[in-house]
DONU-814037 format. One record per residue (C-alpha): residue in one letter; x, y, z. Coordinates in steps of 0.25 Angstrom, whole numbers, padded with zeros to 4 digits, always signed. Example, Ala and Ser with C-alpha at 12.3 -4.5 7.8 and 13.67 -1.06 7.14 Angstrom:
// DONU-814037
A+0049-0018+0031/S+0055-0004+0029/
//
This chain:
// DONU-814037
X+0106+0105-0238/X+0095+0115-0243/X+0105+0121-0255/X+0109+0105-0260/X+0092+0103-0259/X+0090+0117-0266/X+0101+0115-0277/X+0095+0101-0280/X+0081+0107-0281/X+0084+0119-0290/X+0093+0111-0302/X+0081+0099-0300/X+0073+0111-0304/X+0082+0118-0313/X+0083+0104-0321/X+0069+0099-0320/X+0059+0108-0317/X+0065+0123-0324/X+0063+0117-0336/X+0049+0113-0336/X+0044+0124-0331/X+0038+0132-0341/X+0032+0119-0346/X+0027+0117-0332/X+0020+0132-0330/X+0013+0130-0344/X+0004+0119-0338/X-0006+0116-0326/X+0002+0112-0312/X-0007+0100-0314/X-0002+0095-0326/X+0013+0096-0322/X+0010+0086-0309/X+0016+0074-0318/X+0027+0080-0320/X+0031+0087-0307/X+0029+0075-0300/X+0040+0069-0309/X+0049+0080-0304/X+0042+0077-0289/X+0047+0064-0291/X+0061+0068-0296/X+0063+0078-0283/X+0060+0067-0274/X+0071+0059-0282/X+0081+0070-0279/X+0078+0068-0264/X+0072+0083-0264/X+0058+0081-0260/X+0051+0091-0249/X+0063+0098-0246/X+0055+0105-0234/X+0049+0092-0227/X+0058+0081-0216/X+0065+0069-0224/X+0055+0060-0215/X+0044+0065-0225/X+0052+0064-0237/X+0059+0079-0238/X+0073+0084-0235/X+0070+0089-0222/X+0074+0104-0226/X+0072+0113-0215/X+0066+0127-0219/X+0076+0136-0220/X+0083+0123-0230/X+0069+0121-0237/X+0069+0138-0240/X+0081+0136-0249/X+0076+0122-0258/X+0062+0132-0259/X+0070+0141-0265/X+0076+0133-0275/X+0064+0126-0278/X+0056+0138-0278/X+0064+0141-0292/X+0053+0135-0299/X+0039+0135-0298/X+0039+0118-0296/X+0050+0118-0287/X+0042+0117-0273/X+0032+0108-0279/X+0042+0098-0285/X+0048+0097-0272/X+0035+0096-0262/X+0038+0109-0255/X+0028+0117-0261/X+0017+0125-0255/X+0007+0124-0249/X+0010+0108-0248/X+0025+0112-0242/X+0016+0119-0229/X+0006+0108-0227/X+0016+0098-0228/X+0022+0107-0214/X+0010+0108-0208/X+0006+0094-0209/X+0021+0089-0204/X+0020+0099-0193/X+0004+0096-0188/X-0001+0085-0195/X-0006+0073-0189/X+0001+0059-0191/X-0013+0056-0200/X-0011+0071-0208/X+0003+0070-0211/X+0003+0055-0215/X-0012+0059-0225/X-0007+0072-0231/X+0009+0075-0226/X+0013+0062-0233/X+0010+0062-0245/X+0010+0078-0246/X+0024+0076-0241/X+0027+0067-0255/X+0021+0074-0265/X+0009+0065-0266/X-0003+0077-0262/X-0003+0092-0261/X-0010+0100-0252/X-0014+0113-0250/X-0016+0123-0240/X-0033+0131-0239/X-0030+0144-0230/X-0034+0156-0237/X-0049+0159-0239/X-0054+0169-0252/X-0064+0176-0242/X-0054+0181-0232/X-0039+0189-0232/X-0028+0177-0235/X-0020+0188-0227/X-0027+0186-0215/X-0026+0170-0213/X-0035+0169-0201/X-0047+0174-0208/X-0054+0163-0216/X-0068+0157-0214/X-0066+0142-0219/X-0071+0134-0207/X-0067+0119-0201/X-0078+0116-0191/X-0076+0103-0183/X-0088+0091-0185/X-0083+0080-0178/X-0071+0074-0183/X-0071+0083-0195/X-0069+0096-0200/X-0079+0103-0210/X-0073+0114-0217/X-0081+0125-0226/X-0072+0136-0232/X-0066+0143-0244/X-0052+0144-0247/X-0043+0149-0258/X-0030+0148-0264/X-0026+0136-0258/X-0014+0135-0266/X-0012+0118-0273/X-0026+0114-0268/X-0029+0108-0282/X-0023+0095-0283/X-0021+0096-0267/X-0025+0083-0258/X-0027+0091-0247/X-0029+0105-0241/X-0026+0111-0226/X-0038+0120-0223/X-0035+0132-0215/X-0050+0132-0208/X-0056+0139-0196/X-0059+0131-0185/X-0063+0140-0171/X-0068+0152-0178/X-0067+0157-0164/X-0052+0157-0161/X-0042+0165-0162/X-0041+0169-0177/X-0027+0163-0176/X-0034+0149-0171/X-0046+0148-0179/X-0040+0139-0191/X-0037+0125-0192/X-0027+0119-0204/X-0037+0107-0209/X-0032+0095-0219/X-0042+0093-0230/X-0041+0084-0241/X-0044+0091-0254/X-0055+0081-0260/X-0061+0083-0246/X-0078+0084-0251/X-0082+0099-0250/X-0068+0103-0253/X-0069+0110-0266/X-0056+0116-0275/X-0064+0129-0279/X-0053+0131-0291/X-0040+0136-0292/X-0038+0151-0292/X-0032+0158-0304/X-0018+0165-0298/X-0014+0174-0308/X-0024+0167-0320/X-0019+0154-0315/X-0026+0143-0308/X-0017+0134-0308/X-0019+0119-0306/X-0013+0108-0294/X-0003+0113-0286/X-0002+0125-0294/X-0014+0133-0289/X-0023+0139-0280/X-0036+0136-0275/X-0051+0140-0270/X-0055+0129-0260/X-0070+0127-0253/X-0072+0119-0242/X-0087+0115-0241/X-0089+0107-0228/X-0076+0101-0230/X-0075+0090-0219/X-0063+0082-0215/X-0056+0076-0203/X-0053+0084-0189/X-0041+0075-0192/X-0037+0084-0202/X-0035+0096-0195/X-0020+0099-0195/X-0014+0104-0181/X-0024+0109-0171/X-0036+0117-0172/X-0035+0132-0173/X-0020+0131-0177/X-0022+0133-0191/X-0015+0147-0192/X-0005+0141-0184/X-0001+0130-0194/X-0002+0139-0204/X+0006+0150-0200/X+0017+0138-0198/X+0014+0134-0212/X+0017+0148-0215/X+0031+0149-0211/X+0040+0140-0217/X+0029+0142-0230/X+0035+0154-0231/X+0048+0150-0232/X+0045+0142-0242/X+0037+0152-0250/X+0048+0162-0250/X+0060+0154-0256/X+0051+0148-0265/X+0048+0162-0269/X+0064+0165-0268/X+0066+0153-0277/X+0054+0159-0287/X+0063+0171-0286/X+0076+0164-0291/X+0071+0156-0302/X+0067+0172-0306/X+0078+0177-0304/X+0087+0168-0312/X+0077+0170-0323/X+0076+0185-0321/X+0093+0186-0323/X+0094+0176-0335/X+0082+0183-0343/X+0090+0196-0340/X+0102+0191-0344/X+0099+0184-0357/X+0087+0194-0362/X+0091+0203-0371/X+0084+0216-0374/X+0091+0221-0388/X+0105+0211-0391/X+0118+0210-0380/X+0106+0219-0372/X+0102+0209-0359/X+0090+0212-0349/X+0099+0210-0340/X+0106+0226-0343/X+0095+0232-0338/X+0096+0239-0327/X+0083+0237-0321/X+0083+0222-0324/X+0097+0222-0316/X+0089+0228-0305/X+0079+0218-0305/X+0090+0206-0304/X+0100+0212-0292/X+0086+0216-0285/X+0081+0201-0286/X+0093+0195-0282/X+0094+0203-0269/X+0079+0201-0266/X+0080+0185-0268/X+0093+0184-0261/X+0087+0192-0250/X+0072+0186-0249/X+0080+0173-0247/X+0089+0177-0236/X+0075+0182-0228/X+0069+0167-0231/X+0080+0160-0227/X+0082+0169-0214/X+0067+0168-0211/X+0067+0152-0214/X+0078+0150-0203/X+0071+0158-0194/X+0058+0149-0193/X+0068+0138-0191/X+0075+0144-0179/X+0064+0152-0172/X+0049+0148-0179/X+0039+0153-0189/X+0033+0163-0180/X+0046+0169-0175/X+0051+0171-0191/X+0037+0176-0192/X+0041+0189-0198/X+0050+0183-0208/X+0040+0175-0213/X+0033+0187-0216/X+0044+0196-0223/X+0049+0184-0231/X+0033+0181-0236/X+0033+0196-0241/X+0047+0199-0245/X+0051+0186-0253/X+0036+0186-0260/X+0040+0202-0264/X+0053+0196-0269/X+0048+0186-0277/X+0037+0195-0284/X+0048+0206-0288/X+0058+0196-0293/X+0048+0188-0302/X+0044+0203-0308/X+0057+0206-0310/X+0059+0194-0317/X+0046+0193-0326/X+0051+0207-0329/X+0065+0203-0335/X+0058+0190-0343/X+0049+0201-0348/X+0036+0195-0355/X+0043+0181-0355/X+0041+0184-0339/X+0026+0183-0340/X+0024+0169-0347/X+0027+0156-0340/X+0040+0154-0347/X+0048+0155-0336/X+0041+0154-0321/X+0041+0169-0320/X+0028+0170-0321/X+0022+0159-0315/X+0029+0164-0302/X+0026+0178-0303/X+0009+0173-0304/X+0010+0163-0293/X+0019+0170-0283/X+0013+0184-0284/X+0005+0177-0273/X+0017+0177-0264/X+0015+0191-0258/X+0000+0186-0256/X+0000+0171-0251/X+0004+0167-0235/X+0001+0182-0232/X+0002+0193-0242/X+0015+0202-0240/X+0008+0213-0233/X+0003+0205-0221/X+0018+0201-0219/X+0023+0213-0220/X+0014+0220-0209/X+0016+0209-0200/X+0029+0210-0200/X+0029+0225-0199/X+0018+0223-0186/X+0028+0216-0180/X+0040+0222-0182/X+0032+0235-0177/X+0027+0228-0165/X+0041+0225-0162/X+0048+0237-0162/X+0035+0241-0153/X+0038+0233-0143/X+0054+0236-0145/X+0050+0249-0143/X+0040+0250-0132/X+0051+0240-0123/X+0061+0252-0126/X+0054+0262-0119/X+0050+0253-0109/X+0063+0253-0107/X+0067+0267-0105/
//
């Protein structure tokens, strides 16, 4: 089912949306809204809405390793995930909320999140303290009554213009466990004291709605003990379940990015001519760059997959390790292929004729975002060190 599902989605988005594209990324996200609900409203026609959520909900049930390959696909343009209601950070919350939120939560915020009618966003990381380190943050939620009150700072809270709501990662116990001092908290976003700072420039651009980034205060911020999501203290827990599938859908999003570039990359190379009868696509070094992206993607792709069908079989924290080398290797991936294929488009590479560009300023954040590559890798490292310790020190136990 997921190959018919991702075929239907790339020619929808070979027909409809290829072409308005370099319209699109000429203008604000916020004045495209009319006309990517029109094409919201045509995917739900096509019976190809939320691909990733239960039919009971109004999606096609996929499970993750199914929903991996429609990301793909839909990850071939920068609308794709949007159009379809699977984009992040809306993608995640509309998980956690399914998974852990009350019969009251779910019915306020999954609903119509779940339809398209809202957007939300998802406040973890704080500018005063190491994203890298996602224990260590200082906002506070301090239980008065039947209420929360939280004061706190917090920064690239990707979509939050435009959003109806927020989860607020927030200490709660202070003097817990680091892994058990946070809570996950529902906040409206026109709750009073909750202030939208501004959205921060990536790469000189600020961007607007769903297409941005932003600095959030929270100034006594107080809303319902109701709102919390899950239990108390298990906020790194819900958020490390967040993380898994997330990063499936991250990476063949990235993988579809890479496609879309790839194809580009190969027709530019095969029609540009450098001197008459002469094509790019003679020079050796361009050859290069084409048969190395190729292996690359196809390989990236094969680790996803293999890593999508372990969480399904055996669990997030058991897969734990792939999650890690896929976040490092696919974003690594995706950085040299977009360079490679800025390179061949040459100075037409760098404007926003094709989405080359758009790509290379917003995903550059790839090897950063949900960890940045060099946490991964030395904790996969650690671990795979551990292990052969303890292989080795059982050998010569054994002698």
């Amino acid at each position: 089912m997921s190959t018919e599902v991702a075929a239907r989605a790339r020619a929808f988005l070979e027909s409809e949306v290829h072409p308005r594209e370099r319209a699109f990324l000429a203008r604000p996200f916020r004045d495209l809204l009319p006309e990517l609900q029109q094409l919201r409203d045509e995917v739900k026609k096509r019976g190809l809405w939320a691909p990733h959520l239960p039919r009971e909900h109004g999606g096609l049930g996929l499970p993750l390793g199914d929903f991996a390959v429609v990301s793909a696909a839909l990850g071939e343009s920068p609308f794709g995930h949007y159009l379809f209601n699977c984009q992040a950070p809306d993608v995640g919350n509309q998980e956690l909320l399914l998974a852990h939120g009350t019969p009251a939560q779910r019915e306020r915020w999954f609903v119509p999140l779940a339809r398209g009618e809202i957007r939300s966003c998802f406040a973890m990381t704080e500018p005063e303290f190491a994203g890298s380190n996602p224990v260590w943050m200082e906002t506070r939620a301090v239980r008065d009554g039947d209420a929360y009150v939280i004061t706190g700072h917090k920064w690239f809270t990707s979509s939050a213009d435009g959003a109806a709501f927020t989860i607020v990662m927030a200490v709660t116990d202070p003097d817990a466990a680091p892994h058990r001092r946070a809570s996950q908290i529902i906040v409206p976003m026109d709750a009073p004291g909750l202030t939208l700072v501004r959205n921060i420039p990536v790469m000189g651009e600020a961007g607007s709605d769903y297409a941005s980034h932003a600095e959030l205060r929270f100034d006594g911020v107080r809303v319902p003990a109701a709102n919390l999501l899950g239990a108390e203290g298990e906020g790194f827990a819900l958020a490390q379940e967040r993380l898994g599938p997330g990063r499936i859908h991250h990476c063949m999003r990235w993988i579809g990015i890479c496609e879309r570039a790839f194809r580009l990359m190969v027709a530019r190379a095969a029609t540009r001519e450098l001197a008459p009868g002469e094509p790019l696509g003679r020079q050796q070094a361009v050859q290069h760059w084409i048969a190395e992206s190729r292996a690359e993607i196809d390989a990236a792709r094969l680790l996803v997959l293999d890593v999508a069908e372990r969480i399904e079989r055996e669990g997030a924290r058991a897969a734990r390790d792939g999650i890690s080398l896929i976040k490092f290797h696919v974003a690594g991936v995706l950085q040299r292929v977009l360079d490679r294929a800025i390179q061949v488009h040459g100075a037409l590479g760098m404007t926003d004729e094709t989405p080359l560009a758009y790509w290379y300023r917003h995903e550059r954040g790839a090897r950063i975002y949900d960890g940045p590559d060099e946490v991964h890798k030395s904790a996969v490292a650690r671990r795979i060190l551990e292990a052969a310790g303890m292989a080795r020190a059982a050998s010569e136990g054994a002698r």
